[in-house]
Each structure stands twice: as C-alpha cells, then as structure tokens.
N, C-alpha and C positions, 0 to 999 in steps of 0.2 A: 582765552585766559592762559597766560601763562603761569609755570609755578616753579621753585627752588628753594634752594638754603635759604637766597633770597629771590631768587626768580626759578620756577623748574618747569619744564614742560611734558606734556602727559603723553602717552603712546599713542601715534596718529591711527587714527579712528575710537580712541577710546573714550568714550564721554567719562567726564570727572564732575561727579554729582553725591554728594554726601548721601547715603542713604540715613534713613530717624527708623526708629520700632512705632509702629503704629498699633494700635489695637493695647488687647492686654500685654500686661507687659510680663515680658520673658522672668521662668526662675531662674532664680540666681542663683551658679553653682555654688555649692557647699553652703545652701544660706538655707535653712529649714524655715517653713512658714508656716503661723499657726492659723488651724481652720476656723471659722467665726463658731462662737460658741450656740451650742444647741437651742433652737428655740431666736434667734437674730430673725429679725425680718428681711427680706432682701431690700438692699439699698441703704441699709441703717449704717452710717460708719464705724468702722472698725475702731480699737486703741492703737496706738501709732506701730504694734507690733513690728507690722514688716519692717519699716524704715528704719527704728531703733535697730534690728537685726542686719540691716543691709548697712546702717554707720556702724557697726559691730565690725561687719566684715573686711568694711574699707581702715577701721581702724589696726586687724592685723594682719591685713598686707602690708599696708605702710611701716609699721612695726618691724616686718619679716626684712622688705627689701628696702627700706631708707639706706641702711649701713650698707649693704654694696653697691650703692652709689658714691662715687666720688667729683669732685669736680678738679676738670684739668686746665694747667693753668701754662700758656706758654709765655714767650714774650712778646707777643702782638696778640692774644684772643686767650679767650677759655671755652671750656665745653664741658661736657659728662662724660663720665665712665662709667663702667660696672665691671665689678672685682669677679674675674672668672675663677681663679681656684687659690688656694691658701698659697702658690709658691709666689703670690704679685703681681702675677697676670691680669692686665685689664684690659678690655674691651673697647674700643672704644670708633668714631671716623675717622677716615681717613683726614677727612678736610678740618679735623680739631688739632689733628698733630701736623698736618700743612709740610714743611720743610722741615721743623726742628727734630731737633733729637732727644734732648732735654726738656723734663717738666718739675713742674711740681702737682702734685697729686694732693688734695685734703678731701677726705671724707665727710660724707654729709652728714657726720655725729659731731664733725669736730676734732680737734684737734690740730697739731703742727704738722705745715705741708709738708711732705715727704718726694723726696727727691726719686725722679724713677725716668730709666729711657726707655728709645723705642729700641723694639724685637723687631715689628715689619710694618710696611704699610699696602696696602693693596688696593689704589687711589680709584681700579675701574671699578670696583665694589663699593666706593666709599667706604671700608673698613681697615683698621689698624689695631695694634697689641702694644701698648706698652708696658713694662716693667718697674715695680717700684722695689727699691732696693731694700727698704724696712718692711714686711710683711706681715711683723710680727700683728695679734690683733685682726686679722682682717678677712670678712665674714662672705667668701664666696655668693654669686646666685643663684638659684635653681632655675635652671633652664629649659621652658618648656616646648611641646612640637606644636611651630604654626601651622602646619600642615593638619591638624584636627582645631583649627578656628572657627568659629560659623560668625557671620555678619549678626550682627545684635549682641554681641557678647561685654558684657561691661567692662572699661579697659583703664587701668589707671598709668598717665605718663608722669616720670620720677627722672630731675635733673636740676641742673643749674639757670633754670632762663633768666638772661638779662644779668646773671650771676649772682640771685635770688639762690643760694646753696639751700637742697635738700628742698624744693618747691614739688607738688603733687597737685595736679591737675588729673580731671576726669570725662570719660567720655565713653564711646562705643566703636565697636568694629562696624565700619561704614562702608566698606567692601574691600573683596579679599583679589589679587591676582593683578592690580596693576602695573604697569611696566610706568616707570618715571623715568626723568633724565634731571642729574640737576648742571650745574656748572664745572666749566672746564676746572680742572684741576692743575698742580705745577708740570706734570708732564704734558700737557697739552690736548688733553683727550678728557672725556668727560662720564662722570660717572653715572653709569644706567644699572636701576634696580629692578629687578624683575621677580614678579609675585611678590610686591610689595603690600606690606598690609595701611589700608586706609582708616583713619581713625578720626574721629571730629574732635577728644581729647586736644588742647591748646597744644599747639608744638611754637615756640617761641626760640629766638638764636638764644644759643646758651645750653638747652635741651640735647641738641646732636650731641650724640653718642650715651645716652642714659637708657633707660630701660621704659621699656613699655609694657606693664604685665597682668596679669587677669588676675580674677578674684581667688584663685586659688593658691597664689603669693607669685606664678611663674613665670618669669622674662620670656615670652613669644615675641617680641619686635625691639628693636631700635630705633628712637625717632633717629629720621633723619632729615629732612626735607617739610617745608612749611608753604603753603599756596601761597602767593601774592599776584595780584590783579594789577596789572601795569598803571591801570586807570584810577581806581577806587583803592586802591591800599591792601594791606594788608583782607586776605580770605578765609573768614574764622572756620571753624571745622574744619580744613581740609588740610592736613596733615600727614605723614608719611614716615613708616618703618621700614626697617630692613627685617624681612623675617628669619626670627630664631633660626631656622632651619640652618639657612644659608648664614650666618654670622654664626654657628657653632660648628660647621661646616669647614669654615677658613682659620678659625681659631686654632682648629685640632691640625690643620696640615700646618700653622706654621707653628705650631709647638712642636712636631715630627720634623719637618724640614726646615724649620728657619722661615718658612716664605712659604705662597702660596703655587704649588705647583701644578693644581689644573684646576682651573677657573669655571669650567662646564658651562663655557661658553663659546658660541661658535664665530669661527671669523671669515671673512669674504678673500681676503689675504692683498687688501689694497691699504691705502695714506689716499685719503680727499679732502677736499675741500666743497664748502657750497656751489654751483655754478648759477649765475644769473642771466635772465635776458636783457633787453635792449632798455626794460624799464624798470630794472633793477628788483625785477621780481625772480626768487629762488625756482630752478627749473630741472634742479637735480644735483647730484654730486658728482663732481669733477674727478678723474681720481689722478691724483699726480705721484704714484708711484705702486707698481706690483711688484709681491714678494715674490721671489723665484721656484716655481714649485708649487704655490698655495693654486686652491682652488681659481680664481681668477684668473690667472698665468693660465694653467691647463684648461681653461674655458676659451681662451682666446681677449681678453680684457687686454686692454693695452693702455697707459698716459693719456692723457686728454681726450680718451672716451667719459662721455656723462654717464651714469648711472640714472634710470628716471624711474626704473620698478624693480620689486622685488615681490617676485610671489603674488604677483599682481596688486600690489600696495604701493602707492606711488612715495618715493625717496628725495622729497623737493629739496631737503637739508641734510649735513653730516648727521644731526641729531636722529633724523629720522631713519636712516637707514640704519644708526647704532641699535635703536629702539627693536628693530624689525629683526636685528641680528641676535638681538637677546631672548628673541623669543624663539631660538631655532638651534638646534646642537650639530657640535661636532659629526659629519659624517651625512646630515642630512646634506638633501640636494635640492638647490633653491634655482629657479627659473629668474633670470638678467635681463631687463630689457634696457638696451642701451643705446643712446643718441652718437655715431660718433663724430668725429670734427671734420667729415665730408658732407656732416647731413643727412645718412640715411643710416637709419635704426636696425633694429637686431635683435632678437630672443637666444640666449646659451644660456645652459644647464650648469652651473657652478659645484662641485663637493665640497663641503663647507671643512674647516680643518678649527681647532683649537685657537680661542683667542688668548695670545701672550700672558701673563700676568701683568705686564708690566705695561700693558696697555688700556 
C-alpha cells in the first residue's frame, strides 16, 4: 500500500494497520458517567445517559475550536488553518501554501476573506505560517502535548475537505509514532513526518493544515496526509497528523527567527537519487553529490557509490533512506553499507550532522 496527500508511503518495516478499541469502551476524558441506578439488574439497558453526555462533549469542542479554523484559499488549491495567536498567525502546510505568497484566509464562522501572507515555509516538515493582515476578532487554539496521547483516545478532525468550510469528522488515535513520507515538494525533496499521530478520523483533501483535537477542546495533530491504495481507491481510516509537539515546535522558532533554524533532524550529508538494476527494480540510492565536510565526505562516500543499508535497514529508494534518517539525530552514528561502481561493497561508520531547513 502506498499512501499520501494523495499517495504517501509508510516507514519501511512498519506495518500500517488501523488499530479499533475492542472490549469496553474507554472513558472519556472530562465526560463524567452516571452509575446505573441501585437495584438495575445486570444486563438491563441503561437511559441513553452516556451518549447524551459524550454528544454533549463533542458538542463543546466543536464550539471551543470551529472558530480557529479557517480555510486557506490560494490560486490554484485550498486547504485549512488554525489561528495560533491574536497577532494573525496561522498554522498551517507547507503543501497548502505550495509557491504562493498571497492568500485569502476566511474563517469557519464566516465572514469576508481576509487577505494574509506568508512568514515561512518549512516544505521538509510539511508545515508553514501565514499572516493575515486584519486579526482583529480572531480567536487563537489551545495547543495541546502529543507526547501524553494514548492509542484509543477519541479524536475530532476540523477543516475544509473538498472545501466543505467548517466540516468535523470523528474518530480515534489508531497508533502513535509513525514515520510517513508524502510527496515531493517544489524544492524537490520530500516531506517526512516523524512520530506522526495515526487517526481513522476521515482526512479528505481540503483537511491539510486544520486541527486535529481531543475531547478536552486541544489541537494535538495536524491532518496532513490521507492513505490511498493505488489499486482499490481511496483507504478509509488511515489518516495522518503532524504532532502538536513538533508544529508548535517550528512555529515558535519562526516567530523568533523568521524561519526555521534547526530541524532536529539528522542528515547523511549526500543529493541521491533511486538506483536500479538490470530489470528495473530499485536496488538502492545513488548518490550523486557529497557535501564537503558532512558526515559522508569524512566516511569515505563518494559520487556514484549506491547506498543499499543503513543500520542494517535496507535503502532500495530516496524515500527510504529519508524515512530511516528521520528516525536518527544529529551527532548520532549510523553504519553504511555501500555497493560501489567497481562492484564490491563496504561497511563505514558515518556522524550524522543536521539536516538543512531548507531541505
């Protein structure tokens, strides 16, 4: 399976399987439930209590965070946002604001679009900042840590799909820590998220860049990314955020810096490409240029060595090896096995150095 925006594909070895809640079913935070009254027989059903109480709950979240939703509008696409603080700041992907600079921004209450630019984009993250120039009215979101998520947690995704403004679709944390890749971007490199949160919530185009948030009103994800099955269509459940963490993360260094200046992500310090063999199957990545200095250089990596493992994880595609690089930081030191173009192979020790922003 592959999966994306419209096509994305999953971190190699990592099964991508929805998980469901089986058994009873989890409480709900902040959702109080009443005990059956004294003298119930067991088995006898209940009055619709909980469920009245849990459409209670879902009714004020959507309440809380519809209005810091907005939908962005360029001139070829739209997408979603979410209003990060009263000076206009919004949230949003990379891949909704694409090349342009210019938007128009309307809220999913309503109202006349509002003209706003971009601040930055940060295309390896899929995430960007734009600015709307009228902020007067506009109701920031509370931003919570996905880092305390648990799988089963009830999750409501709030956006534009299809451009359906202010749509709310529902669902649960279906596992926490995937690593995704989706498609190239305009710089030509490709955005990989890591400790992405999985949600079976509907992510539909349009969705990218809105909020994904629990029942206790707080934006913990980003959709970004929606599974599709090359063969069979579109793959319901399986859906994909950026977590809170890391999108409040980048937000705050480019409100500080303009842009994002350290990615906390690690890089090999090579430009590849796929290599294939004889029958056109992927056999590793090529690398057609070393930076001077990076880890790869002082390993001994040269031009038209393949790359076929890392850490003993085989690297058949660019994708793959992005995938493998996102789950490894700065300074660590990763083990190269490498085909070169005389035919005989190699193990080097590489120190991993900082990947670009801008890559």
């Amino acid at each position: 399976m592959q999966l994306s925006r419209k096509v994305l594909r999953t971190a190699a070895g990592t099964a991508v399987a929805a998980l469901v809640v089986g058994g009873c079913a989890p409480r709900t935070p902040g959702v109080e439930t009443t005990p059956p009254p004294a003298g119930t027989a067991p088995g006898t059903p209940l009055a619709p209590t909980r469920a009245v109480e849990l459409e209670s709950a879902y009714e004020q979240v959507i309440k809380k965070v519809l209005p810091s939703t907005v939908q962005i509008t360029t001139g070829q696409a739209l997408g979603s946002g979410i209003v990060y603080d009263t000076e206009g700041r919004i949230l949003t992907n990379a891949h909704v604001v694409g090349n342009a600079t210019e938007f128009r921004v309307t809220l999913a209450t309503g109202g006349k679009p509002r003209k706003a630019r971009l601040v930055s984009s940060y295309p390896a993250g899929d995430l960007a900042m734009i600015r709307v120039e009228d902020a007067h009215g506009l109701t920031p979101a509370t931003f919570g840590r996905s880092a305390n998520l648990k799988v089963g947690q009830i999750v409501l995704a709030m956006g534009n799909p299809l451009g359906f403004s202010g749509s709310v679709t529902d669902g649960i944390v279906s596992a926490l820590g995937r690593t995704v890749t989706g498609e190239r971007h305009a710089g030509g490199g490709a955005a990989t998220i890591t400790n992405a949160v999985q949600t079976s919530a509907p992510i539909n185009p349009g969705n990218s860049g809105g909020a994904l948030v629990d029942l206790s009103g707080q934006v913990i994800g980003i959709p970004t990314l929606a599974a599709v099955d090359p063969e069979q269509g579109t793959a319901p459940g399986l859906g994909f955020a950026i977590p809170s963490d890391t999108a409040t993360d980048v937000a705050r260094q480019i409100i500080k810096y303009g842009r994002v200046v350290n990615t906390r992500r690690a890089a090999l310090g090579v430009r590849v490409g796929t290599a294939v063999d004889a029958n056109g199957d992927p056999i590793g990545v090529v690398v057609g240029s070393v930076t001077p200095g990076g880890g790869a250089d002082k390993a001994g990596i040269r031009p038209g060595d393949v790359i076929v493992r890392v850490n003993g994880t085989a690297t058949p595609t660019a994708t793959a090896l992005s995938q493998i690089m996102a789950t490894l930081r700065p300074g660590d030191s990763a083990r190269v096995e490498i085909l070169h173009p005389d035919g005989t192979r190699s193990t080097v020790s590489a120190v991993l150095s900082e990947l670009p922003a801008g890559q």
